[in-house]
TITOR-551821 format. One record per atom (N, C-alpha, C, CB): residue in three letters; atom name; x, y, z. Coordinates in steps of 0.2 Angstrom, whole numbers, plus 5000, padded with zeros to 4 digits. Glycine has a CB too. Layout:
// TITOR-551821
<residu->ALA | atome->CA | u->X | v->Y | w->Z>
...
//
This chain:
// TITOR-551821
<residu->UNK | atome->N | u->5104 | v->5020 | w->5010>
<residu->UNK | atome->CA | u->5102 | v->5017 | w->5004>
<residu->UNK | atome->C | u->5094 | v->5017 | w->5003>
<residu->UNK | atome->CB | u->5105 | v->5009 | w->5003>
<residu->UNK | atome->N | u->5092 | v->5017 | w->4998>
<residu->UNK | atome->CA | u->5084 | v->5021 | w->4997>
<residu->UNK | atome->C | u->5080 | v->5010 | w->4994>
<residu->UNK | atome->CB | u->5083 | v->5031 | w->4986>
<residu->UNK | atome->N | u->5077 | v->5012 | w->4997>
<residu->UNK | atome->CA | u->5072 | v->5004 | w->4993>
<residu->UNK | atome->C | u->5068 | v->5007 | w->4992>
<residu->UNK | atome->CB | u->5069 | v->4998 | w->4997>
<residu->UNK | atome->N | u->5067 | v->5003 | w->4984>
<residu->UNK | atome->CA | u->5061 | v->5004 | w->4978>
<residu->UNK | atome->C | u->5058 | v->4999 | w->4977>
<residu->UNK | atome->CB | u->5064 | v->5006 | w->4972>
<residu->UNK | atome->N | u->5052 | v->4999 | w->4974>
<residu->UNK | atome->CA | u->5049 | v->4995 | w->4971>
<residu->UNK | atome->C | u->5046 | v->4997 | w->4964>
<residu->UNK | atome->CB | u->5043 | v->4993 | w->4975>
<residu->UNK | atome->N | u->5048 | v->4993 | w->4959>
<residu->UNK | atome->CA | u->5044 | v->4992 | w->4954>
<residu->UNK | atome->C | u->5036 | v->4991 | w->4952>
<residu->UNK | atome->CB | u->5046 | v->4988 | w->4952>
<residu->UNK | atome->N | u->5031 | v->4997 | w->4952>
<residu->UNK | atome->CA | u->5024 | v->4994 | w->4951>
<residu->UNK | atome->C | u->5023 | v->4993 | w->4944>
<residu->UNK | atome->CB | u->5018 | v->4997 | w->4955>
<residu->UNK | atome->N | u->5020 | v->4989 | w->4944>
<residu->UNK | atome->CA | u->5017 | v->4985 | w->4935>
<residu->UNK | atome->C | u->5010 | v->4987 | w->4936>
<residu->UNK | atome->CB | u->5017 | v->4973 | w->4933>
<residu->UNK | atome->N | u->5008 | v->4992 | w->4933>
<residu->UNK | atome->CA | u->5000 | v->4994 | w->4930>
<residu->UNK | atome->C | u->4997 | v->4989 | w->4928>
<residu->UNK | atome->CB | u->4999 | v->5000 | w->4923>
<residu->UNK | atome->N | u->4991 | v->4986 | w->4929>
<residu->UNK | atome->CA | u->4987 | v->4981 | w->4926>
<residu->UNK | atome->C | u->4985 | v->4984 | w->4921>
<residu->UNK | atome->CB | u->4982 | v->4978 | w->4929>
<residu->UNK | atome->N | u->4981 | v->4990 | w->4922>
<residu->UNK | atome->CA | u->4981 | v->4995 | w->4914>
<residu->UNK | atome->C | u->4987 | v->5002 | w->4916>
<residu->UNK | atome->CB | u->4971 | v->4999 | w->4912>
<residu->UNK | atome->N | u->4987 | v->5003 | w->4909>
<residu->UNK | atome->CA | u->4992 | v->5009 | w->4909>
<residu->UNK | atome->C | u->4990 | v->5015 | w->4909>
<residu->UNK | atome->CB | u->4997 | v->5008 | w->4904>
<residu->UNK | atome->N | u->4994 | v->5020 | w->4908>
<residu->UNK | atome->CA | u->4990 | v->5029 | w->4910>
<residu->UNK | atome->C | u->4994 | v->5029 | w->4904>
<residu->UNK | atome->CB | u->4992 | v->5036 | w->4918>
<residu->UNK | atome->N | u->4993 | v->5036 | w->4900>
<residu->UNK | atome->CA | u->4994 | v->5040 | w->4894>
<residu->UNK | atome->C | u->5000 | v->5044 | w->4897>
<residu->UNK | atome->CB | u->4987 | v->5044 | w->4890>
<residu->UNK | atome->N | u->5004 | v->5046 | w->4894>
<residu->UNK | atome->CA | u->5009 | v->5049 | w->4895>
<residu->UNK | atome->C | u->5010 | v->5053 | w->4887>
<residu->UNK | atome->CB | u->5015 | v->5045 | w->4898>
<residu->UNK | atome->N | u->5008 | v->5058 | w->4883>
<residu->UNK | atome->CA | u->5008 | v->5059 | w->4879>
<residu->UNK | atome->C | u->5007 | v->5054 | w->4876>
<residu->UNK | atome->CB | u->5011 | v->5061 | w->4879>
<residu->UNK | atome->N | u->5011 | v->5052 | w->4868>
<residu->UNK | atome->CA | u->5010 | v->5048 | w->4864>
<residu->UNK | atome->C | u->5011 | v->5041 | w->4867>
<residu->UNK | atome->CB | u->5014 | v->5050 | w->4860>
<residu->UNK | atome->N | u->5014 | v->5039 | w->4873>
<residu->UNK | atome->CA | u->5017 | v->5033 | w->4875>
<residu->UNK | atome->C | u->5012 | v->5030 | w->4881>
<residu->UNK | atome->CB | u->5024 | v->5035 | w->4878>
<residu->UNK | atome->N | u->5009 | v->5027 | w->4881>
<residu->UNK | atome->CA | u->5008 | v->5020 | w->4888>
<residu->UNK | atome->C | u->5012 | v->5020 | w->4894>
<residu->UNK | atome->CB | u->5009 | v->5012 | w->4885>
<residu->UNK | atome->N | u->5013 | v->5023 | w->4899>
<residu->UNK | atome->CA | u->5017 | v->5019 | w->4904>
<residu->UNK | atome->C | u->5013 | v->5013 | w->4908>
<residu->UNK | atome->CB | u->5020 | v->5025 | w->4909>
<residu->UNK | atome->N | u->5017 | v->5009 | w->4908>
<residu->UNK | atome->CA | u->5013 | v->5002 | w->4913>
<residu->UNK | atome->C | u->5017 | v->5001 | w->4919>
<residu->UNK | atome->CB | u->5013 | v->4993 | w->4909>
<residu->UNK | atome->N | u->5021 | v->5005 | w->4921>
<residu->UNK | atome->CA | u->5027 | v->5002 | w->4925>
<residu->UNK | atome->C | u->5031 | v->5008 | w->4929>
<residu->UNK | atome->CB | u->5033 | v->4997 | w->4920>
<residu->UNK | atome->N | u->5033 | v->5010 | w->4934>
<residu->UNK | atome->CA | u->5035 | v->5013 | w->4937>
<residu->UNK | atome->C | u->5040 | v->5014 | w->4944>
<residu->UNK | atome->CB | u->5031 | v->5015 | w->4937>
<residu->UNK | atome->N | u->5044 | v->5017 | w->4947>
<residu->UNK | atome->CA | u->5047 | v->5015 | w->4953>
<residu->UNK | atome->C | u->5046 | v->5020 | w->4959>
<residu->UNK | atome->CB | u->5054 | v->5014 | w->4952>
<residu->UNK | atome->N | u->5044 | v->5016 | w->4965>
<residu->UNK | atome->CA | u->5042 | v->5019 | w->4970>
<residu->UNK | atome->C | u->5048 | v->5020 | w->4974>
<residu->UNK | atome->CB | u->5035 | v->5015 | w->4975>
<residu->UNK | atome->N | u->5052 | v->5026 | w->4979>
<residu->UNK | atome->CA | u->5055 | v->5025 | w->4982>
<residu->UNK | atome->C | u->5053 | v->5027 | w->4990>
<residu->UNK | atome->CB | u->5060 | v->5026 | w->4979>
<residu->UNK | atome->N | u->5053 | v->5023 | w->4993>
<residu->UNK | atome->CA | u->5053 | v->5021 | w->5001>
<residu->UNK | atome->C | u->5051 | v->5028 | w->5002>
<residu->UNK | atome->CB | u->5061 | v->5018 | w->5006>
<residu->UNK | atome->N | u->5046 | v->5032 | w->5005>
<residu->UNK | atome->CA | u->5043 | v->5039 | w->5008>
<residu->UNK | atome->C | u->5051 | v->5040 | w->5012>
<residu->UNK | atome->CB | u->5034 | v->5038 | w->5015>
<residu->UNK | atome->N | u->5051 | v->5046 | w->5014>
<residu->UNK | atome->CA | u->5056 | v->5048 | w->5017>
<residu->UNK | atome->C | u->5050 | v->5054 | w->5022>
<residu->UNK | atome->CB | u->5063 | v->5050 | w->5012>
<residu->UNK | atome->N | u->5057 | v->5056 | w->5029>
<residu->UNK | atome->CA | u->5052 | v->5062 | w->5032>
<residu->UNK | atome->C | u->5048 | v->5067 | w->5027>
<residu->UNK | atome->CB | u->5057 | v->5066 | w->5037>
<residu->UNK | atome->N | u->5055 | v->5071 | w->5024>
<residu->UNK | atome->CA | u->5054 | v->5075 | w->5017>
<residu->UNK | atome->C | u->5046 | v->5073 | w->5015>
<residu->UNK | atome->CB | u->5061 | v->5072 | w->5011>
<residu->UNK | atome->N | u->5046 | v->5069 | w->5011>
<residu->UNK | atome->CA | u->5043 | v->5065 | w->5007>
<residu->UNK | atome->C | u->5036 | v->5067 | w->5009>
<residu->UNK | atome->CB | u->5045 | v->5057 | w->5007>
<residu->UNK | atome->N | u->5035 | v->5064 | w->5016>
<residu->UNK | atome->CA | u->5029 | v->5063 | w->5020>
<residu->UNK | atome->C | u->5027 | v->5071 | w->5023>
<residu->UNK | atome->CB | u->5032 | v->5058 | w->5027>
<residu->UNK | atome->N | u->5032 | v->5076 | w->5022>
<residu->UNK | atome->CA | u->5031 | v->5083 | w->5026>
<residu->UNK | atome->C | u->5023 | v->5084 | w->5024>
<residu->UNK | atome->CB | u->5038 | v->5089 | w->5023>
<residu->UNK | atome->N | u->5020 | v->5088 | w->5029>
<residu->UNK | atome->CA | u->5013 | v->5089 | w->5028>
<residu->UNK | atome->C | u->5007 | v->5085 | w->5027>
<residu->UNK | atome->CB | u->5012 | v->5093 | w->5025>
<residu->UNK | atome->N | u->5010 | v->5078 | w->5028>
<residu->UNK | atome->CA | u->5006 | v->5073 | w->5026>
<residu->UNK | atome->C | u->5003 | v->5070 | w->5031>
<residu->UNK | atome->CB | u->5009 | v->5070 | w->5023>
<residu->UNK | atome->N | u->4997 | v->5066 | w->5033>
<residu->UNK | atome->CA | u->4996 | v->5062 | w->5040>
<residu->UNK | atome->C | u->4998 | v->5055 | w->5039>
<residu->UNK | atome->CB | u->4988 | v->5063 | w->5043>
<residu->UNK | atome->N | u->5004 | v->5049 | w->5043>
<residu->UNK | atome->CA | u->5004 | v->5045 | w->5041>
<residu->UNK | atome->C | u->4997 | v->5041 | w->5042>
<residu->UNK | atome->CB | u->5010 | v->5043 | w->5042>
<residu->UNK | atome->N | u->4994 | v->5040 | w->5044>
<residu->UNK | atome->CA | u->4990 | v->5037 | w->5046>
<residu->UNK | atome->C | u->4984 | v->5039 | w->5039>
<residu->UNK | atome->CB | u->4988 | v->5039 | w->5052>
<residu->UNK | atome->N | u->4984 | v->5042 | w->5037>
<residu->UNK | atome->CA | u->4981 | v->5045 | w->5029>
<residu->UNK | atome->C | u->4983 | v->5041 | w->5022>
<residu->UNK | atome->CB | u->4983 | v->5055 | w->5027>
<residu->UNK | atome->N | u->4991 | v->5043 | w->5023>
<residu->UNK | atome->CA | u->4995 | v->5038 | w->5018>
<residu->UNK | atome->C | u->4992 | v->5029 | w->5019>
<residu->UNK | atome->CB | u->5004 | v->5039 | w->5021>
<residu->UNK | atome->N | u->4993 | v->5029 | w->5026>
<residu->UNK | atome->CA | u->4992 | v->5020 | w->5027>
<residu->UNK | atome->C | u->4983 | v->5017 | w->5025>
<residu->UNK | atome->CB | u->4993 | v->5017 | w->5036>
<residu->UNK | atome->N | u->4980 | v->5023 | w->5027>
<residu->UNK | atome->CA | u->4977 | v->5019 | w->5025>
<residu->UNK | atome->C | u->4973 | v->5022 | w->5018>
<residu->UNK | atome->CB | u->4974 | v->5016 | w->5030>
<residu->UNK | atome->N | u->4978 | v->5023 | w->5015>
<residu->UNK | atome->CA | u->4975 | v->5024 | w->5007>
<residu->UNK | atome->C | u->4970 | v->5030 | w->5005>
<residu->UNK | atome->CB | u->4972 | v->5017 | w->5004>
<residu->UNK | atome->N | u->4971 | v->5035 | w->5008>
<residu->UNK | atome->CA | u->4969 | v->5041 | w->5007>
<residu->UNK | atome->C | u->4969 | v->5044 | w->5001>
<residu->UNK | atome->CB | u->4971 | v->5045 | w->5010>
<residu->UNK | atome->N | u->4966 | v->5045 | w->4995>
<residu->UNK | atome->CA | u->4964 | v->5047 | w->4987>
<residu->UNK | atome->C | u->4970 | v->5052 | w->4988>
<residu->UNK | atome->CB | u->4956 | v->5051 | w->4984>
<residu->UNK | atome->N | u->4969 | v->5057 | w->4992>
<residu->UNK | atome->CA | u->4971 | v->5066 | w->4991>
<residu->UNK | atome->C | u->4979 | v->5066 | w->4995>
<residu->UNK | atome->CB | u->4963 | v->5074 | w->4998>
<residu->UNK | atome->N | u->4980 | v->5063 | w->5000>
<residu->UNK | atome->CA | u->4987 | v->5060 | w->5003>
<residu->UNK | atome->C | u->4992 | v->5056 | w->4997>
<residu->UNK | atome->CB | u->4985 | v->5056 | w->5009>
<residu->UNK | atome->N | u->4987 | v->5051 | w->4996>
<residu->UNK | atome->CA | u->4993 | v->5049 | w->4990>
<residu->UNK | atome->C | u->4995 | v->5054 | w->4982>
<residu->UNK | atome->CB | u->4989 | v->5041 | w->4986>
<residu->UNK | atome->N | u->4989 | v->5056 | w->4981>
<residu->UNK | atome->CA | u->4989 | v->5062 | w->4977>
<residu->UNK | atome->C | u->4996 | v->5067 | w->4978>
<residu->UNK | atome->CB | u->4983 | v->5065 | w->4978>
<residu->UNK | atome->N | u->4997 | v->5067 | w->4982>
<residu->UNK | atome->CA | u->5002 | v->5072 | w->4984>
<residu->UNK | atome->C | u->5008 | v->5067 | w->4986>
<residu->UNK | atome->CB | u->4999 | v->5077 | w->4991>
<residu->UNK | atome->N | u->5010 | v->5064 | w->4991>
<residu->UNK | atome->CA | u->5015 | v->5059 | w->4990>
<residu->UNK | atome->C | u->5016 | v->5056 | w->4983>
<residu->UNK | atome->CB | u->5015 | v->5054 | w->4996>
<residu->UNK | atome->N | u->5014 | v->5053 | w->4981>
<residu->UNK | atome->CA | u->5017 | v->5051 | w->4974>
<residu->UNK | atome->C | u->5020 | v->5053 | w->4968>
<residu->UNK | atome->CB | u->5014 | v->5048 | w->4973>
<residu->UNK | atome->N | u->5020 | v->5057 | w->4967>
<residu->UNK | atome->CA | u->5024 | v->5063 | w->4964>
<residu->UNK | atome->C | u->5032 | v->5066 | w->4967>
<residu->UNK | atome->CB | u->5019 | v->5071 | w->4965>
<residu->UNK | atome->N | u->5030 | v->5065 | w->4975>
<residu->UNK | atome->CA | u->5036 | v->5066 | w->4977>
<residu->UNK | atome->C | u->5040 | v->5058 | w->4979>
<residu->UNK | atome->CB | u->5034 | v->5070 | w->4984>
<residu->UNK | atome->N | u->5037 | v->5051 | w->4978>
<residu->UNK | atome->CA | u->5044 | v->5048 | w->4979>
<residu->UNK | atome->C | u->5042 | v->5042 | w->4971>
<residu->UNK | atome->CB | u->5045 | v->5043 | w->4989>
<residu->UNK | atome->N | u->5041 | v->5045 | w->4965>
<residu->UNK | atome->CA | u->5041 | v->5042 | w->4961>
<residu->UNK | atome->C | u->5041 | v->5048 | w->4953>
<residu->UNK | atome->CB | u->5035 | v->5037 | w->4962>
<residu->UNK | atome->N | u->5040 | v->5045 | w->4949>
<residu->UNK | atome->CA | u->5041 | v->5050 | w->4941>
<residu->UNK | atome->C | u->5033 | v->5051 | w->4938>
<residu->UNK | atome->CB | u->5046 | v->5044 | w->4933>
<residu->UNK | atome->N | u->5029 | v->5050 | w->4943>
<residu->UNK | atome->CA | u->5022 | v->5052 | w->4942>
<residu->UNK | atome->C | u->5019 | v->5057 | w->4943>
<residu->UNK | atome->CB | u->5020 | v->5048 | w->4943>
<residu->UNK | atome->N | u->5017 | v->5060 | w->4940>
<residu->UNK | atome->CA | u->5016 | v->5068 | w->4939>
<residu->UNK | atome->C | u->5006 | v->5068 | w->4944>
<residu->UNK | atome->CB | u->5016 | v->5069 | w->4928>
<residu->UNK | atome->N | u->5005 | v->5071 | w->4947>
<residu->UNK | atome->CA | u->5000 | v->5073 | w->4951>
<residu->UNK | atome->C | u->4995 | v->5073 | w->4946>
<residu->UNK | atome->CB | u->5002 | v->5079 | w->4954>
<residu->UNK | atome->N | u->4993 | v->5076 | w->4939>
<residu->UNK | atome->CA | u->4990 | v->5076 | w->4937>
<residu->UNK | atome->C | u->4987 | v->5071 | w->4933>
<residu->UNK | atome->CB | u->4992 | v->5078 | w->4936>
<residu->UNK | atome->N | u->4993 | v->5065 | w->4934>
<residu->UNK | atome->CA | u->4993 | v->5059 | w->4929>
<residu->UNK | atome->C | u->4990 | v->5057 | w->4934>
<residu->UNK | atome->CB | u->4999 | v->5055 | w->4924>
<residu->UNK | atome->N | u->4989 | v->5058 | w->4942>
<residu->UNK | atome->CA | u->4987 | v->5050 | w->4948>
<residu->UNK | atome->C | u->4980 | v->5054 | w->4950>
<residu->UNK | atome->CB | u->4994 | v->5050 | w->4957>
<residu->UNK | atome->N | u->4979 | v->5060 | w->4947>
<residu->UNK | atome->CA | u->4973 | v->5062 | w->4946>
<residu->UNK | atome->C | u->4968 | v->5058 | w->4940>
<residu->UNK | atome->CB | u->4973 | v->5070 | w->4944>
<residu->UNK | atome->N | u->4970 | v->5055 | w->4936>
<residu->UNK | atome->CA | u->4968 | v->5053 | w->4930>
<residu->UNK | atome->C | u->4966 | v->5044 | w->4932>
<residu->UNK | atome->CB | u->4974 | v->5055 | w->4925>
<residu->UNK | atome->N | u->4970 | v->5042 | w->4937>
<residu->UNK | atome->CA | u->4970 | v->5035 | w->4939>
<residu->UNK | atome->C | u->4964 | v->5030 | w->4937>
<residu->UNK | atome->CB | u->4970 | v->5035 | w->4947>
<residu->UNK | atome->N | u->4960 | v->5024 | w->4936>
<residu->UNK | atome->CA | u->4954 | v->5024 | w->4939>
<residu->UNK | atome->C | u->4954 | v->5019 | w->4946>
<residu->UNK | atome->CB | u->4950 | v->5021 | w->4934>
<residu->UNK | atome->N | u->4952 | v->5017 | w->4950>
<residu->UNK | atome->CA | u->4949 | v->5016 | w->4955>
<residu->UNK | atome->C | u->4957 | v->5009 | w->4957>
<residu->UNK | atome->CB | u->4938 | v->5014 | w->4953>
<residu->UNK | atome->N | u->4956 | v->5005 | w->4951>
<residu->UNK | atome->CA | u->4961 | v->4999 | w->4953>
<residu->UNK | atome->C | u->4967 | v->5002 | w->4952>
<residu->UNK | atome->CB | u->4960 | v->4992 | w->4947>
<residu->UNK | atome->N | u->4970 | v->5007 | w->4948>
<residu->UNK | atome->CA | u->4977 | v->5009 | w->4948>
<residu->UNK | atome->C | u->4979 | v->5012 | w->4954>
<residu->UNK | atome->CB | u->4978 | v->5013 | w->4944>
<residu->UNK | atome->N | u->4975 | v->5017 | w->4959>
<residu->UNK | atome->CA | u->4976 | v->5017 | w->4965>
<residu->UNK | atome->C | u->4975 | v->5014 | w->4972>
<residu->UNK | atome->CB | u->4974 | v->5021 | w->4965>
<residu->UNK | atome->N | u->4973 | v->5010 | w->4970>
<residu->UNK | atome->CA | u->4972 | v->5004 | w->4975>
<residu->UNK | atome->C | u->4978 | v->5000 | w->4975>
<residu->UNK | atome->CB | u->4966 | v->4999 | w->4974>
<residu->UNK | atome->N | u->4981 | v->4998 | w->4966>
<residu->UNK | atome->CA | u->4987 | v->4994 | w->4967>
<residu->UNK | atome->C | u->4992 | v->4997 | w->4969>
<residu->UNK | atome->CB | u->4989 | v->4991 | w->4961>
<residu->UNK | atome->N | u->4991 | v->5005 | w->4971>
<residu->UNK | atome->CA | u->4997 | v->5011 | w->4973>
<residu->UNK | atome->C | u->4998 | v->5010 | w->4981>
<residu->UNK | atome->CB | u->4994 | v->5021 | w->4971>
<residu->UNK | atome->N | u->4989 | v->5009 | w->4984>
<residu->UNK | atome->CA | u->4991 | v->5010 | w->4990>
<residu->UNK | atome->C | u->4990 | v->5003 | w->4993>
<residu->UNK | atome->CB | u->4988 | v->5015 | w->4993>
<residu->UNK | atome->N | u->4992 | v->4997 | w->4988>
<residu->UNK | atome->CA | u->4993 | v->4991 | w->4991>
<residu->UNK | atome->C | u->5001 | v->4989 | w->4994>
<residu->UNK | atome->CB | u->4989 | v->4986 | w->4987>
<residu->UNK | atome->N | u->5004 | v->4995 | w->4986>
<residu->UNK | atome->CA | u->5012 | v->4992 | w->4985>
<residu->UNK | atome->C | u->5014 | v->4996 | w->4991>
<residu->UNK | atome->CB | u->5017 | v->4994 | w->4978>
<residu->UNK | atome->N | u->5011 | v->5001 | w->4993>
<residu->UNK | atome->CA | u->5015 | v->5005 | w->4999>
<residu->UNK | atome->C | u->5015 | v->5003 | w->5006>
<residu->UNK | atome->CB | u->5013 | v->5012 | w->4998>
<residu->UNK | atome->N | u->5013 | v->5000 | w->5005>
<residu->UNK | atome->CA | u->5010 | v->4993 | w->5011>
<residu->UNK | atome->C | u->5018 | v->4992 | w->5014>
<residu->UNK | atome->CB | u->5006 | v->4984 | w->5007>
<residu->UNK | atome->N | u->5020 | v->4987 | w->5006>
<residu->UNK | atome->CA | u->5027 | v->4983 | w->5007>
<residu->UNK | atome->C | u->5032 | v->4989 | w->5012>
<residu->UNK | atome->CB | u->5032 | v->4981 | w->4997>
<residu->UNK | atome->N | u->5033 | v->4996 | w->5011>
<residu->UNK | atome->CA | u->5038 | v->4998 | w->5016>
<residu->UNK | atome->C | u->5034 | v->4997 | w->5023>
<residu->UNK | atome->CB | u->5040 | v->5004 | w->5014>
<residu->UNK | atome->N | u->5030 | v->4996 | w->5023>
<residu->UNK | atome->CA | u->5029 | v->4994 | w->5032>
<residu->UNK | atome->C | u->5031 | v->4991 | w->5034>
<residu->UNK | atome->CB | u->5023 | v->4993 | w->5034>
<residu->UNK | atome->N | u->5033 | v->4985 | w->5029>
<residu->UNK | atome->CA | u->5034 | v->4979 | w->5031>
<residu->UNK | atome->C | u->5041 | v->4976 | w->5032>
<residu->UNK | atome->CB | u->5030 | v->4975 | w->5028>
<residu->UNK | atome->N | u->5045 | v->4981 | w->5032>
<residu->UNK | atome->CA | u->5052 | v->4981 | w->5030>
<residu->UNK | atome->C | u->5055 | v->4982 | w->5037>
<residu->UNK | atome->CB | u->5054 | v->4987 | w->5025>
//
């Protein structure tokens, strides 16, 4: 069974005509992590999350290119929670 988290955008990104504010992370898997350094992931690596989060969510690489400064910080605070599991 896969654990998710819901993150709520304090601001939202543009998805064409639409706002998304809200999104679901699911739990990194090996897959997920392949070619990745976990130690990069943890501690919140711009170019590492760039690349994992596309793979365990509906957010498009491009759109996490587009982030500002607080949206990826609230990305790599939620990904915390699976450590802690």
């Amino acid at each position: 069974m896969s654990v998710t988290r819901v993150l709520k955008l304090k601001t939202g990104i543009k998805r064409g005509s639409k706002t998304v504010t809200e999104f679901t992370l699911r739990e990194p898997t090996v897959k997920a992590l392949s070619g990745l350094e976990i130690f990069s992931v943890v501690r919140g690596d711009v170019e590492s999350l760039a690349v994992l989060l596309p793979r365990i969510s509906d957010i498009t690489e491009a759109e996490i290119k587009k982030f500002n400064f607080m949206q990826i910080a609230q990305v790599a605070r939620e990904l915390q929670y699976f450590l802690e599991e």
